[in-house]
N, CA, C and O of each residue as an XYZ file, in Angstrom:
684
protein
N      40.492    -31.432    246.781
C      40.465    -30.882    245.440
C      41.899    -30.489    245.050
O      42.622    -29.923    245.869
N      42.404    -30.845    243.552
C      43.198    -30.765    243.316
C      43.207    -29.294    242.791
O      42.202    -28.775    242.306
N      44.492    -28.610    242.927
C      44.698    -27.051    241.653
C      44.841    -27.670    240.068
O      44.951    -28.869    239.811
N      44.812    -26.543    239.046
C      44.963    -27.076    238.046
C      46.571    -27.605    237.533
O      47.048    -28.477    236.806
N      47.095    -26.371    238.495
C      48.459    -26.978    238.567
C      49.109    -28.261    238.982
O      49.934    -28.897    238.326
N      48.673    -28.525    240.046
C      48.684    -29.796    240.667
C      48.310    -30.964    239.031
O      49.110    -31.730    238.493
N      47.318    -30.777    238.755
C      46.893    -31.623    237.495
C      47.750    -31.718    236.548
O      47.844    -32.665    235.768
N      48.412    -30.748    236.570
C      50.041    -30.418    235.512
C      50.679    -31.590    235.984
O      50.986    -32.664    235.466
N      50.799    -31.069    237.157
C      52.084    -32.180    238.075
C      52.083    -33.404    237.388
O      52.916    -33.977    236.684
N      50.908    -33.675    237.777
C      50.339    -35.068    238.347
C      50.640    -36.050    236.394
O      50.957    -37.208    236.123
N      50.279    -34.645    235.372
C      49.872    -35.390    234.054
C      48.681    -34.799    233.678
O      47.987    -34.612    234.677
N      48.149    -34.425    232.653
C      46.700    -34.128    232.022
C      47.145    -35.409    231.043
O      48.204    -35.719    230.496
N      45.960    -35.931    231.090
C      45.504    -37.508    229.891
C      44.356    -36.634    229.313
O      43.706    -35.624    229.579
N      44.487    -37.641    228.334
C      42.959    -37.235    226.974
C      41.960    -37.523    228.078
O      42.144    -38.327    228.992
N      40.680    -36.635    227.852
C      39.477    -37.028    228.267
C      39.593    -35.732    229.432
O      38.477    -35.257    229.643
N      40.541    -35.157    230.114
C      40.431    -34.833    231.236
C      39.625    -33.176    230.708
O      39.779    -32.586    229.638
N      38.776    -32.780    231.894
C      37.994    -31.737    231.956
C      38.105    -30.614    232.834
O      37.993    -30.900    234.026
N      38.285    -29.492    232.574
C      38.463    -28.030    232.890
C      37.209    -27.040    232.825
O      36.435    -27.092    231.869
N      37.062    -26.265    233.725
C      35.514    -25.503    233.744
C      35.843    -24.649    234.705
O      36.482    -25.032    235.685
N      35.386    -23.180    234.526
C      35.827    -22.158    235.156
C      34.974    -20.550    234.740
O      34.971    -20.287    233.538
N      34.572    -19.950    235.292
C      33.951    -18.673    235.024
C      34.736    -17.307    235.221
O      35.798    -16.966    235.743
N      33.311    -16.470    234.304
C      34.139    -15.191    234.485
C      33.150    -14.098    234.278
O      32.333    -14.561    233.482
N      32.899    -13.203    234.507
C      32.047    -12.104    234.578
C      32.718    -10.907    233.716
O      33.697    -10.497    234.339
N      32.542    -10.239    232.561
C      32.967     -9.413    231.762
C      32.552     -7.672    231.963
O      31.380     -7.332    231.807
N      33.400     -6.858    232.244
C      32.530     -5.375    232.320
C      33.275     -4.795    231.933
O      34.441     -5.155    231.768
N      32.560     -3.164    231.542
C      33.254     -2.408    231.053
C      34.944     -1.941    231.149
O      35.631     -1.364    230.307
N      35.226     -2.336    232.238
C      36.373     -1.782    232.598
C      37.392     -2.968    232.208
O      38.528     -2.649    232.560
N      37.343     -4.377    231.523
C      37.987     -4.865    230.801
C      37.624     -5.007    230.228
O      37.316     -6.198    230.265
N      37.026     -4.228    228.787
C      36.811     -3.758    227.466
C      37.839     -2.970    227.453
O      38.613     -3.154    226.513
N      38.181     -1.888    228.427
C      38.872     -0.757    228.628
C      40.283     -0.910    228.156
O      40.933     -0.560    227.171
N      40.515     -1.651    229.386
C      42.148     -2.133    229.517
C      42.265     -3.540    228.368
O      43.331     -4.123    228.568
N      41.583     -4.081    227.445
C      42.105     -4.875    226.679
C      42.329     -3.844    225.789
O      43.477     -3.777    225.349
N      41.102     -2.585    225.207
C      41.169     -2.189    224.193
C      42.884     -1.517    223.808
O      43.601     -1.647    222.817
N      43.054     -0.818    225.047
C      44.074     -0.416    224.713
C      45.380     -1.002    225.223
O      46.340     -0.328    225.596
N      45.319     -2.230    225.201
C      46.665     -3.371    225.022
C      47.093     -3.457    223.513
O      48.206     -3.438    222.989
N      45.660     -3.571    222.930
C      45.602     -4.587    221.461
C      45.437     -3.010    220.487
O      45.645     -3.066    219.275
N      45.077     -1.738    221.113
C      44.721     -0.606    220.287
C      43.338     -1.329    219.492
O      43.035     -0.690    218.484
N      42.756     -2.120    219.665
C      41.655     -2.209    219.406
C      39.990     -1.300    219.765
O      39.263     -1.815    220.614
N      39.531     -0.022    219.084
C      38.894      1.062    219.327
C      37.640      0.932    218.773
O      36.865      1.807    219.160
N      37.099     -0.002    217.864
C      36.056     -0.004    217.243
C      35.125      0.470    218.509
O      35.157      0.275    219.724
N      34.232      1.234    217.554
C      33.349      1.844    218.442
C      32.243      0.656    219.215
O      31.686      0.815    220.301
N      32.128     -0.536    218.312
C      31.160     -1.210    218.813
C      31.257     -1.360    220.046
O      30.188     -1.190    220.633
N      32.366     -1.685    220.862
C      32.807     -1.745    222.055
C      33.043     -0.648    223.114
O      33.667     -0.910    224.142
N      32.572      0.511    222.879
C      32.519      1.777    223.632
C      31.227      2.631    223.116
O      30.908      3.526    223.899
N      30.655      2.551    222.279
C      29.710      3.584    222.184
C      27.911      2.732    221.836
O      27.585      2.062    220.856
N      27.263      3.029    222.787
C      25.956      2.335    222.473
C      25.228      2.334    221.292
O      24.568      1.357    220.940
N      25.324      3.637    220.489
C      24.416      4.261    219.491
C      25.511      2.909    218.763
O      24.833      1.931    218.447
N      26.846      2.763    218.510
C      27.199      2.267    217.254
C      26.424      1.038    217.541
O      25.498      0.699    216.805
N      26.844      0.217    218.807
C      26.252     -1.120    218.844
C      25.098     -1.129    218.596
O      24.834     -2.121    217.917
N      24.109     -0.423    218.831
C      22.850     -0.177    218.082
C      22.875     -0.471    217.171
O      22.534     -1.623    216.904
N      23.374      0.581    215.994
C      23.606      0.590    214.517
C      23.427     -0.821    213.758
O      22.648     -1.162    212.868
N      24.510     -1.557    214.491
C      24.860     -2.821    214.184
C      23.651     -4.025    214.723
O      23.335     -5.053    214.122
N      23.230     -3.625    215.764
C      21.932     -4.741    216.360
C      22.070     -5.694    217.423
O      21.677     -6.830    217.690
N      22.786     -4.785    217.930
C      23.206     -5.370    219.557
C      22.641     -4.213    220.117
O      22.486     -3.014    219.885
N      22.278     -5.512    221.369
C      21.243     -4.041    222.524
C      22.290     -3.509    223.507
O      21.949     -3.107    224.619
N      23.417     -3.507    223.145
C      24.647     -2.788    224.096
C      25.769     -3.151    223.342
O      25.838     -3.951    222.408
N      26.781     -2.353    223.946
C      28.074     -2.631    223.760
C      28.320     -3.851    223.957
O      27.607     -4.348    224.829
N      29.347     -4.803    223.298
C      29.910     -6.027    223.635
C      31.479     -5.997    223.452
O      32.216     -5.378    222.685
N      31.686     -6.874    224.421
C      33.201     -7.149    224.633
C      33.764     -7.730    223.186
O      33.090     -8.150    222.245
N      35.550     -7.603    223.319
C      35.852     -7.801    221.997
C      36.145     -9.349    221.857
O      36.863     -9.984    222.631
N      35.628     -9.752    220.995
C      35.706    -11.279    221.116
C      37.330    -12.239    221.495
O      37.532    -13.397    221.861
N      38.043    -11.330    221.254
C      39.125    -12.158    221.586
C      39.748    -11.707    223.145
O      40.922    -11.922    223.447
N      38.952    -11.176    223.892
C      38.869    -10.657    225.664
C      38.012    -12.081    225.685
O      38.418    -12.860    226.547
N      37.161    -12.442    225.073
C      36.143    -13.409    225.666
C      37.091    -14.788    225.492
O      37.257    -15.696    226.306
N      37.585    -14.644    224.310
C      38.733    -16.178    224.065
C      39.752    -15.930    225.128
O      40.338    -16.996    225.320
N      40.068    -15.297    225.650
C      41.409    -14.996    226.365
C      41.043    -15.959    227.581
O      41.989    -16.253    228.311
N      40.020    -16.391    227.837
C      39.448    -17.387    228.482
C      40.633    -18.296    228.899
O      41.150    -18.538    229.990
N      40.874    -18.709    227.635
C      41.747    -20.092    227.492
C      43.061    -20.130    228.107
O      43.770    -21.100    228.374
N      43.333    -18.340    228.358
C      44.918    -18.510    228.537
C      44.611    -18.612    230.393
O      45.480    -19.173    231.060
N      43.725    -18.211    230.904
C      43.862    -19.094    232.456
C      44.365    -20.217    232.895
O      45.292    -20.515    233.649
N      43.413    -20.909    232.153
C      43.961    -22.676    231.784
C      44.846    -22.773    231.442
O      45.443    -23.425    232.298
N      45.684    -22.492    230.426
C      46.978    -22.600    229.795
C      48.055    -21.960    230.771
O      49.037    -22.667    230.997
N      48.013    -21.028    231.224
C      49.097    -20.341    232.055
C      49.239    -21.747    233.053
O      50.222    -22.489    233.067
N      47.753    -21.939    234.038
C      48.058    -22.479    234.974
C      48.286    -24.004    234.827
O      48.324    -24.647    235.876
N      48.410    -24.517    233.909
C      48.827    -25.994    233.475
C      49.960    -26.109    232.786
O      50.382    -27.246    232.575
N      50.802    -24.780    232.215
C      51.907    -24.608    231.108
C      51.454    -25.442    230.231
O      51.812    -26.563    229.871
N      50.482    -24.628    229.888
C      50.403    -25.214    228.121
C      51.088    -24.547    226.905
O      50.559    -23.450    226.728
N      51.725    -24.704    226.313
C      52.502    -24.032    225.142
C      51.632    -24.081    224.081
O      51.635    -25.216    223.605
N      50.808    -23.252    223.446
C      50.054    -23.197    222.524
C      51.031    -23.292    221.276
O      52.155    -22.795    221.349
N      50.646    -23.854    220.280
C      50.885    -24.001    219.159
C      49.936    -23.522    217.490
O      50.270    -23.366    216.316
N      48.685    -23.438    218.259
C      47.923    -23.087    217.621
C      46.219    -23.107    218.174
O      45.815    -23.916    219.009
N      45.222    -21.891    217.423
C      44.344    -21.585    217.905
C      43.677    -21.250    217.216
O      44.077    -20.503    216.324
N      42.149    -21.689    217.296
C      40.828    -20.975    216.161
C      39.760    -20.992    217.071
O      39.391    -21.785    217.937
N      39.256    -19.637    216.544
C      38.209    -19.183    217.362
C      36.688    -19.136    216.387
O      36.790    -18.967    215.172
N      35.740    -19.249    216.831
C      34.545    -19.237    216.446
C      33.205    -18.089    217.390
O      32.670    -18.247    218.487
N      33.090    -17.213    216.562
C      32.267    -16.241    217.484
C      30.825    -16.289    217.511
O      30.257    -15.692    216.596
N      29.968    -17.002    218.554
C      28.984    -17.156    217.742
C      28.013    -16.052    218.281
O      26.979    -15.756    217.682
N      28.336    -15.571    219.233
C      27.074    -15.111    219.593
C      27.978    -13.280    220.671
O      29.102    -13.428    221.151
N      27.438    -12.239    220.785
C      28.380    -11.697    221.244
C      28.098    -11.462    223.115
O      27.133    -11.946    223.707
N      28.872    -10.865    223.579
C      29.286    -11.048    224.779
C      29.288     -9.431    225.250
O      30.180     -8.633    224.961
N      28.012     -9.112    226.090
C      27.400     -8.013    226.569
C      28.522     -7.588    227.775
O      28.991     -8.487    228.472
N      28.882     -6.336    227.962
C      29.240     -5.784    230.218
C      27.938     -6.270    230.726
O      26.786     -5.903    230.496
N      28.443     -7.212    231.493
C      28.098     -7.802    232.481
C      27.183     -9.025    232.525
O      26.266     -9.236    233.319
N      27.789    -10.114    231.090
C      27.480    -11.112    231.305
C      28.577    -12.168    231.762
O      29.695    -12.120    231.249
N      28.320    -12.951    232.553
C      28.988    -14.127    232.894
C      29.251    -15.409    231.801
O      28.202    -15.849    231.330
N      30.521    -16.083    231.321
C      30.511    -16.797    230.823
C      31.279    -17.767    231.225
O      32.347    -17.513    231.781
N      30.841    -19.098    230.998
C      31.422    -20.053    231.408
C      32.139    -20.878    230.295
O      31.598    -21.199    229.237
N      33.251    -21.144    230.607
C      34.124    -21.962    229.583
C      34.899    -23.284    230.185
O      35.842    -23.398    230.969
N      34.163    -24.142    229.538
C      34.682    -25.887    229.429
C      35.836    -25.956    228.363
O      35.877    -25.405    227.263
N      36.925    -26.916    229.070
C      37.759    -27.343    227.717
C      37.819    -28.490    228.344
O      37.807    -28.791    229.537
N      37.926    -29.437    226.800
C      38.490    -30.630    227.033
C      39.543    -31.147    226.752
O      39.603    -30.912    225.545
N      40.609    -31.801    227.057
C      41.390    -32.411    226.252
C      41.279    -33.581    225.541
O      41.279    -34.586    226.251
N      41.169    -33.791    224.162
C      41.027    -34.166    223.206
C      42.050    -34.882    223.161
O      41.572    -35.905    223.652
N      43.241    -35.161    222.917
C      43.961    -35.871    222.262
C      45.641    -35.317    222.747
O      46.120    -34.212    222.491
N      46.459    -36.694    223.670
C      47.855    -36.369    224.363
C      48.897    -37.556    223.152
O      48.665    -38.654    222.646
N      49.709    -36.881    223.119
C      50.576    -38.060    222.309
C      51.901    -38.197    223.195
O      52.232    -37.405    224.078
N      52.573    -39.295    222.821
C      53.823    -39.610    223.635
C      54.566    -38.405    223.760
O      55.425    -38.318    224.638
N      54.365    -37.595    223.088
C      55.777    -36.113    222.612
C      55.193    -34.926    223.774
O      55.880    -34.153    224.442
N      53.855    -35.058    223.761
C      52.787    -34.080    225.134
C      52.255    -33.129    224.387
O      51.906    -32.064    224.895
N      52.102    -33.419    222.894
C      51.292    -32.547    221.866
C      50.066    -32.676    222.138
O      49.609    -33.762    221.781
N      49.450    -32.083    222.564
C      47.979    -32.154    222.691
C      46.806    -31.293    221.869
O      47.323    -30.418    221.174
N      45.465    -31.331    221.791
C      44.497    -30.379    221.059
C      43.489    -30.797    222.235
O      43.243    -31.809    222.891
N      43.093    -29.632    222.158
C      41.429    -29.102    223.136
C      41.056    -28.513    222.348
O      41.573    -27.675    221.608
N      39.488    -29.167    222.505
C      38.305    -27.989    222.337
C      37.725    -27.281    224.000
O      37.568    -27.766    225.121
N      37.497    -25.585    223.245
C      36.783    -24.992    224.569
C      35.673    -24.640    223.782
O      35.651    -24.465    222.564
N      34.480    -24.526    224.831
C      33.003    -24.153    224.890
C      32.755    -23.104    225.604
O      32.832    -23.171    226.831
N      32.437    -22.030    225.008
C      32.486    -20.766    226.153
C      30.705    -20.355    226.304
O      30.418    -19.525    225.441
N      29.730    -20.665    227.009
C      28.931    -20.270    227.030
C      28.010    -18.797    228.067
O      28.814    -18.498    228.950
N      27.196    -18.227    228.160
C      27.015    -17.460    228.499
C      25.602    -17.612    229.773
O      24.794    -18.501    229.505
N      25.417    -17.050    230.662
C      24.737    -16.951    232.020
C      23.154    -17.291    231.361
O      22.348    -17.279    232.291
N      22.449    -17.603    229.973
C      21.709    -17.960    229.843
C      21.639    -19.466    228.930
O      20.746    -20.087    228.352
N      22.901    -19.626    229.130
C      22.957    -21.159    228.780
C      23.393    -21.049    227.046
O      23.420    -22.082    226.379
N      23.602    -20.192    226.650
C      23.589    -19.929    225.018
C      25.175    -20.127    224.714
O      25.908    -19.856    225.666
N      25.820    -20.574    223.486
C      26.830    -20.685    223.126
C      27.601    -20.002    223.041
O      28.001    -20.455    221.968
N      28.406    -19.036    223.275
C      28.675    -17.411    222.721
C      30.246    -18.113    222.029
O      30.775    -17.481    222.943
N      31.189    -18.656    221.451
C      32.622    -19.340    221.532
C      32.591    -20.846    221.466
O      31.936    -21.618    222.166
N      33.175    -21.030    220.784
C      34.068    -22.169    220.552
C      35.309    -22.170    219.723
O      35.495    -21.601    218.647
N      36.089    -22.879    220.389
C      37.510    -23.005    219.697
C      38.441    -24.277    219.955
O      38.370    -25.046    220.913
N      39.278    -24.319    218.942
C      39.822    -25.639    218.708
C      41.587    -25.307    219.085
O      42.028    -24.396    218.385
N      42.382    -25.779    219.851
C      43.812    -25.362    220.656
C      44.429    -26.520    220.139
O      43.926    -27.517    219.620
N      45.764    -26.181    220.400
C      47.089    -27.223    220.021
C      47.816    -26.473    220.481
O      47.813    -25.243    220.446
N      48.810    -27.512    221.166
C      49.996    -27.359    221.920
C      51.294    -28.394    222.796
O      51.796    -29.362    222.224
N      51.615    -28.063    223.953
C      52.332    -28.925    224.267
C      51.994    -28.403    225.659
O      51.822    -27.262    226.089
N      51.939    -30.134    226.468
C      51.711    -30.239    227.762
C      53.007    -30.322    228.368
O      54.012    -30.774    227.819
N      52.908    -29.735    229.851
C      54.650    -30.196    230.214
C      54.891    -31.697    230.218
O      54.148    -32.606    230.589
N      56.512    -31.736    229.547
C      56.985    -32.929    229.702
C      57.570    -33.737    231.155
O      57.250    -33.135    232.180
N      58.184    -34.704    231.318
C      58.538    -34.749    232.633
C      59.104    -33.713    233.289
O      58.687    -33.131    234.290
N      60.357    -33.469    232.479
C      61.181    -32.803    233.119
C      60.447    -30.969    233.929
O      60.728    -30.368    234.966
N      59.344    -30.638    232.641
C      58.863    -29.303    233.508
C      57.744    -30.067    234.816
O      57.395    -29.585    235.894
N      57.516    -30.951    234.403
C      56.065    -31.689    235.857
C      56.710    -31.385    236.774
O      56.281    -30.441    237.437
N      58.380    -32.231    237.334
C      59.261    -32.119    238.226
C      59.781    -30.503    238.353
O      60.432    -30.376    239.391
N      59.689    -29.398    237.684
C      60.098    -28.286    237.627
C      58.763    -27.402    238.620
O      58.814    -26.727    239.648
N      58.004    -27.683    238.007
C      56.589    -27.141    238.408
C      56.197    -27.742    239.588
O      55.329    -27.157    240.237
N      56.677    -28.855    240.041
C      56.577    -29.517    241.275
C      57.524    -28.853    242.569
O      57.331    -28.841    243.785
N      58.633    -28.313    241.709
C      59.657    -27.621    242.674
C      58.917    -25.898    243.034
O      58.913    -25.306    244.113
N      58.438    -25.518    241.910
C      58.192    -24.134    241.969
C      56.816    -24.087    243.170
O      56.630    -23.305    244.103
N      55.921    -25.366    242.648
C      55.034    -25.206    243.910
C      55.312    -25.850    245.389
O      54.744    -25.578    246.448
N      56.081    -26.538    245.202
C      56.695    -26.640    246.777
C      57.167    -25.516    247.495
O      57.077    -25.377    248.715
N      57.810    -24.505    246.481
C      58.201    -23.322    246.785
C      57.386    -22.131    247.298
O      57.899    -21.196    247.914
N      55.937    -22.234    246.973
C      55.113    -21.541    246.856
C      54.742    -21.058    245.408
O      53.762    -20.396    245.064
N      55.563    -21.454    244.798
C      54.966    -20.890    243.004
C      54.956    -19.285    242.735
O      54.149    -18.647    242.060
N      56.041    -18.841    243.428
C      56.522    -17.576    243.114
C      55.764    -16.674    242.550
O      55.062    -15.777    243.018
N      56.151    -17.265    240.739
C      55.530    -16.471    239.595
C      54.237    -16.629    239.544
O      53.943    -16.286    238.399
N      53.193    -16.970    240.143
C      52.173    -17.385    240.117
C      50.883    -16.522    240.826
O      50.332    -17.102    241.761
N      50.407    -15.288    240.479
C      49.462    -14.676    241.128
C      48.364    -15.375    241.678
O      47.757    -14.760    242.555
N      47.915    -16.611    241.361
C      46.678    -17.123    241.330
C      46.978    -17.942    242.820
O      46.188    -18.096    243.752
N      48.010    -18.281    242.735
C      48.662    -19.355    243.702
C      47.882    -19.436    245.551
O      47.493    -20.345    246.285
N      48.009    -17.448    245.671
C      46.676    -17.765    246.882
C      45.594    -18.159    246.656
O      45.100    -18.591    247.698
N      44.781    -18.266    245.621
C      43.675    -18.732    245.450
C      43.412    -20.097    245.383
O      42.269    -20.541    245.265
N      44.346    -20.740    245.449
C      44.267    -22.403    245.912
C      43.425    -22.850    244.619
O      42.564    -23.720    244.749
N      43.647    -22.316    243.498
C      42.976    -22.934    242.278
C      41.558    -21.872    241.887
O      41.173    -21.356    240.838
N      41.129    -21.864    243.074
C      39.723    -21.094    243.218
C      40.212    -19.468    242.705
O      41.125    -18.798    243.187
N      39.393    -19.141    241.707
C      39.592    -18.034    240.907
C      38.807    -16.975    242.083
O      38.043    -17.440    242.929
N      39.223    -15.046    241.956
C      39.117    -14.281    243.048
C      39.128    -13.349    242.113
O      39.853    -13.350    241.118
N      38.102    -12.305    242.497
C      37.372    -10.845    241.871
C      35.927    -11.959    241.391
O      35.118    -12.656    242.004
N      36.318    -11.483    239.390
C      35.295    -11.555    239.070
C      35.569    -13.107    238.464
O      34.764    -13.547    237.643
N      36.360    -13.668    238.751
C      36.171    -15.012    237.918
C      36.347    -16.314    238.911
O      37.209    -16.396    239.786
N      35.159    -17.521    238.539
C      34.999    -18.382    239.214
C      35.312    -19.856    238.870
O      34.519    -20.503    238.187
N      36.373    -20.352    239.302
C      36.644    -21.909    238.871
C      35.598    -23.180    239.625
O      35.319    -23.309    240.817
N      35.220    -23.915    238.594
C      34.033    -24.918    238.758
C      34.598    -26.058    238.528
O      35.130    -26.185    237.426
N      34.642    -27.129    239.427
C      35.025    -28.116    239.186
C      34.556    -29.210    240.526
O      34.874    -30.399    240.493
């Protein structure tokens, strides 16, 4: 099995497929909220999520998109652009799973993915449409040096691709 990095190396082509999990709880509601100062009560207090018609608190939808930047970190993807679609919301302590595909590589390494983020009962909760840039040669051969090296900057790097705590790479 290859890492996703390795897949960097190697080239991502159109068509190629990414899939990976993650388990959401209170305690990153916590620490996103107060990255982004994002406080709405829906996300900390039950009675509000009530109010509104959720049977709990739910995570803030863009903790649930943040999905994408796993993938992206570990392939150096340079985003260029991003739209999100919320369809459904995202409870502490549901698991969601998110597919991306790559859609479309051009000679320059501009690329667009769609991701599918679905949830532990099979339901849609996300989708979103990405643009960016894949590494060109010169970073493949860069990224080839850094992981020969051990990949330094790279927390994930003991995990041999395989995601550790609460999140699980499927492939």
């Amino acid at each position: 099995m290859t890492t996703w990095r390795q897949d960097a190396i190697n080239g991502i082509e159109q068509g190629a497929v990414f899939q990976f999990a993650r388990t959401f709880h209170e305690d990153d509601t916590e620490i996103f909220g107060n990255i982004t100062c994002d406080y709405n009560p829906v996300h900390y207090l039950p009675e509000f999520a009530a109010a509104k018609g959720f049977p709990g608190t739910i995570c803030h939808g863009l903790l649930v998109g943040s999905m994408i930047c796993e993938w992206g970190g570990q392939v150096a993807w340079l985003a260029s652009g991003m739209s999100f679609r919320f369809l459904r919301p995202v409870l502490h302590g549901d698991s969601v799973t998110c597919t991306i595909r790559v859609v479309s590589v051009n000679k320059k390494g501009f690329a667009t993915a769609e991701a599918l983020m679905v949830n532990q009962d099979g339901a849609e909760v996300m989708r979103a449409a990405l643009e960016g840039f894949l590494p060109n040669e010169a970073d493949r051969l860069l990224l080839g040096r850094m992981v020969a090296a051990g990949d330094p900057t790279n927390k994930r790097r003991a995990a041999n691709g395989i995601a550790k705590r609460r999140r699980k790479r499927i492939d």
